[in-house]
Each structure stands twice: as C-alpha cells, then as structure tokens.
Steps between C-alpha positions, in 0.01 A plus 500: 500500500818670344521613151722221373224257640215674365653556125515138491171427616404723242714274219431213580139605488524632133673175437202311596226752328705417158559162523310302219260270614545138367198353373327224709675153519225316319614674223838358561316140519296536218822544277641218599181270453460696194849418369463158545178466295683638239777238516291245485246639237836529287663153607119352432452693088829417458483125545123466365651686149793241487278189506291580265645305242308250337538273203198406238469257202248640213441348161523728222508450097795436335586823274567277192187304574224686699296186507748299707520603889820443711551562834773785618568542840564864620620614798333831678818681751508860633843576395380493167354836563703805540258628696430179752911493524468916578281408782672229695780718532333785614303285755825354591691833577161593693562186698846510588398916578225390710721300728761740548296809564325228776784446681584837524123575616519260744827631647308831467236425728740270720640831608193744427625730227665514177720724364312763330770531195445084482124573506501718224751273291267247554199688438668589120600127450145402579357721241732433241447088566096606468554591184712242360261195660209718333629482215589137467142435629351711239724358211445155604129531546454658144718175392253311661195629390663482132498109591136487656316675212731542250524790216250462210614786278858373537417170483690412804325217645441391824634190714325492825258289302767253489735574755310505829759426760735733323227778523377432869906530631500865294185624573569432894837576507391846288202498797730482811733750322278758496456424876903572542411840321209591759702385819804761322263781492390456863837475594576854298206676678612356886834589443460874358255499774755416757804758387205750482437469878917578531446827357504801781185667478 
C-alpha cells in the first residue's frame, strides 16, 4: 500500500472515530408521537375553555326593597377574565407550534436526522413555549380555584356553587393543560438528550 493510500486510510479513519453518534431512532419516533399529543392536548384545552359559557337566572332583592325578589339573569364567559383570555392564546400559539415543529419532525425522521442548528432552535423554542403554557396553566388554575372556594378575607365569593358547567369546562380544560405542560417537558429532556449524543466525545 503506497503512502497516498495509506494517509487516507488513516483520514478517513479519524473521520469515523469523531463522527457523533445520532441517538437511536425511537427517539426520533417518540418526538413525533410526542408532538402530536401536544397538538391535540392544546387543540382539546383550547376548545373545552371556549365552551364554557353558560347563562343562569337567580332571584335577588331589589336594593330599594330587600323584601321583594326579582330574577336577573347573568351570563358566566371566559373572556371576561384576563387571565382565561391570557390562556387561550397561549394554548393557541402552543397549538399552531405543535403542528409545525411536527411536520418538521416527521420530515426529520422521514430522512433520519435533523439539522443540529434546527435541533437546538427548536430545543430553545420548546423551552421558552414551556414556560409560557406554564404560566397560563398556573394563572388560570389560581383563577379557578378563586371560583371553587372563593376568598373569605376579601370577600370574593365563589361561583362554582352556581355555575357548574362553567366550572367543569375550566377545571378540565386547566386539567388537560397541565398535561400540554408535562408532554413539553418530555419533549425538552428527549431533545437535549438527542443533540447531546451529536457531541464528539
């Protein structure tokens, strides 16, 4: 074997020996499957938290005459809280993010790899959308609470007792929310994870 011939044997060997390894293809499948659940999880709070409206007739004492009762009918909608508003949008954007980043997943593993400067963009968008669904879900679930039990030392009452169908939509929207912000953090871990495995040792 010449010397020409044997230098690049020797390359293409040290080529090989620092080549990162990609991490398994399972991984590659569970990021797809995992981006999915999140669309729908978000697609799912999303539409529970916008029918939750419901409308109720009370009878309450006239101020003039406390004695006398008439009937009011009052109407219970989540865009009457800021915070309720605050969280469709956020579960929207994670929505329309979910189904973008699973496209480009699934034309990941369609062709077994993914640009490691996409993987870490996506990586940072992930982390940034995990804290903006946590967010909403925390802000909407205090909201909710506030409505469940109410605030005795600020005399904020509650309206679950009156409200149930309004309650049940928030308290499972709120519910399969927090299931979004689970499936975000899995997706975080597998994909810092995979662009760890690129890394030459």
């Amino acid at each position: 074997m010449g010397e020409t011939e044997t230098q690049a044997v020797l390359h293409h060997g040290e080529k090989r020996a620092t080549a990162a390894p990609e991490a398994p293809r399972s991984f590659a499948v569970a990021d797809v499957v995992l981006r999915f659940l999140l669309f729908a999880a978000a697609v799912i709070s999303v539409l529970v938290m916008v029918t939750s409206n419901e409308k109720k007739t009370f009878s309450v004492p006239l101020p003039t005459n406390p004695i006398t009762l008439t009937e009011v009918t009052r109407t219970s909608k989540w865009r009457y809280s800021p915070a309720f508003v605050y969280f469709v949008v956020a579960l929207s954007v994670a929505g329309i993010y979910s189904i973008i980043t699973f496209l480009l997943a699934l034309l990941a593993l369609m062709k077994r790899s993914m640009p490691t400067k996409l993987l870490s963009h996506i990586i940072i968008m992930d982390v940034l959308l995990l804290g903006i669904v946590s967010a909403a879900t925390g802000t909407a679930g205090a909201v909710g609470y506030l409505g469940l039990k109410g605030n005795t030392h600020t005399s904020w009452a509650k309206i679950c007792n009156r409200y149930h169908k309004f309650c049940r939509h928030i308290g499972g929207s709120i519910v399969v929310s927090l299931i979004a912000s689970v499936i975000l953090v899995f997706l975080v871990l597998l994909n810092i994870y995979a662009l760890s495995k690129r890394i030459p040792k």
